[in-house]
C-alpha positions as a printed Julia matrix, in Angstrom:
88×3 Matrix{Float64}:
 204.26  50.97   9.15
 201.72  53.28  10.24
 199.85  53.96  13.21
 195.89  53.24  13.52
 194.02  56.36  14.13
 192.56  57.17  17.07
 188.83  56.92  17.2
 186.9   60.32  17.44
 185.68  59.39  21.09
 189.48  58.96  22.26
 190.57  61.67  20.67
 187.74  64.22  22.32
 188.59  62.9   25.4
 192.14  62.82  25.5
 191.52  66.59  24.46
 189.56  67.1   27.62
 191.84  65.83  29.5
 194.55  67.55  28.31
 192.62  71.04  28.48
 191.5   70.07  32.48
 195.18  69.18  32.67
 196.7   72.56  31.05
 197.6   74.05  34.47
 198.92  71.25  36.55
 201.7   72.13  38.98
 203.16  68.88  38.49
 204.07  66.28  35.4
 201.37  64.06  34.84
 200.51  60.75  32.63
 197.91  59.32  30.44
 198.61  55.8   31.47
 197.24  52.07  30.59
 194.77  51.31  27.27
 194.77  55.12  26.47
 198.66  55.24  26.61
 198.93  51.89  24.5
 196.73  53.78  21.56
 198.69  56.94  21.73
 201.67  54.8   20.87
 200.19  53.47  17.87
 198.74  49.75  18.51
 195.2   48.63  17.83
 193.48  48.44  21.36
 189.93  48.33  22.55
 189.99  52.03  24.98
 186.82  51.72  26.91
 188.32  54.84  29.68
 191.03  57.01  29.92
 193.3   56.78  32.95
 195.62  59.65  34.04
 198.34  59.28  37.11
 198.65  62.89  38.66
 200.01  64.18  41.7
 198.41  64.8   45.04
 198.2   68.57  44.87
 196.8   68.37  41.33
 194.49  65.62  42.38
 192.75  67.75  45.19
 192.48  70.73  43.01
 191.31  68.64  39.9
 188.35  67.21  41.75
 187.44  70.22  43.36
 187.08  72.21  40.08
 185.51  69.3   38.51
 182.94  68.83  41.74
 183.97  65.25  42.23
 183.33  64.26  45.78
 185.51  61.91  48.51
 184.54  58.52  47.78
 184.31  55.91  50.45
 186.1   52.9   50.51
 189.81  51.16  51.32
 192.43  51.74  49.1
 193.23  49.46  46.4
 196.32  46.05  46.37
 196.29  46.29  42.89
 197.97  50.27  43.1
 199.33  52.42  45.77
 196.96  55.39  45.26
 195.53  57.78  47.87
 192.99  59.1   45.79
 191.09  57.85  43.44
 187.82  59.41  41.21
 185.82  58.32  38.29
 184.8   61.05  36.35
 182.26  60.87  33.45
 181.0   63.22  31.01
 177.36  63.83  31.59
């Protein structure tokens, strides 16, 4: 059985995010929709959703000029930062 290929969108982005990702101090994750396609099953991937840690987080969104964002944290996730980052 073979796997569906990634769309060229996905793929440029998970390449992004690997190459932003290249110098993390700590493990990180491509998780949800993103995670299901690497894995080989046909899903709709509107974003791309990656769990890292604290430290990386803070330097990440520095580097990447992503500001605080107001608001409570979320039920659905214990998170204590959280960005939405969009190529321009």
């Amino acid at each position: 059985m073979s796997s569906p290929a990634l769309p060229a969108a996905l793929r440029a982005t998970l390449a992004r995010v690997g190459a932003e990702m290249v110098d993390a101090a700590e493990p990180w994750w491509v998780i949800t929709g993103a995670a299901v396609a690497l894995h080989g099953a046909a899903t709709m991937v509107a974003d791309v959703d990656v769990l890292i840690g604290a430290g990386d987080a803070v330097t990440l969104f520095e580097r990447l000029g992503l500001p605080p964002q107001p608001g409570a944290p979320s039920d659905r996730y214990r998170s204590g930062r959280d960005r939405a980052w969009r190529r321009r």
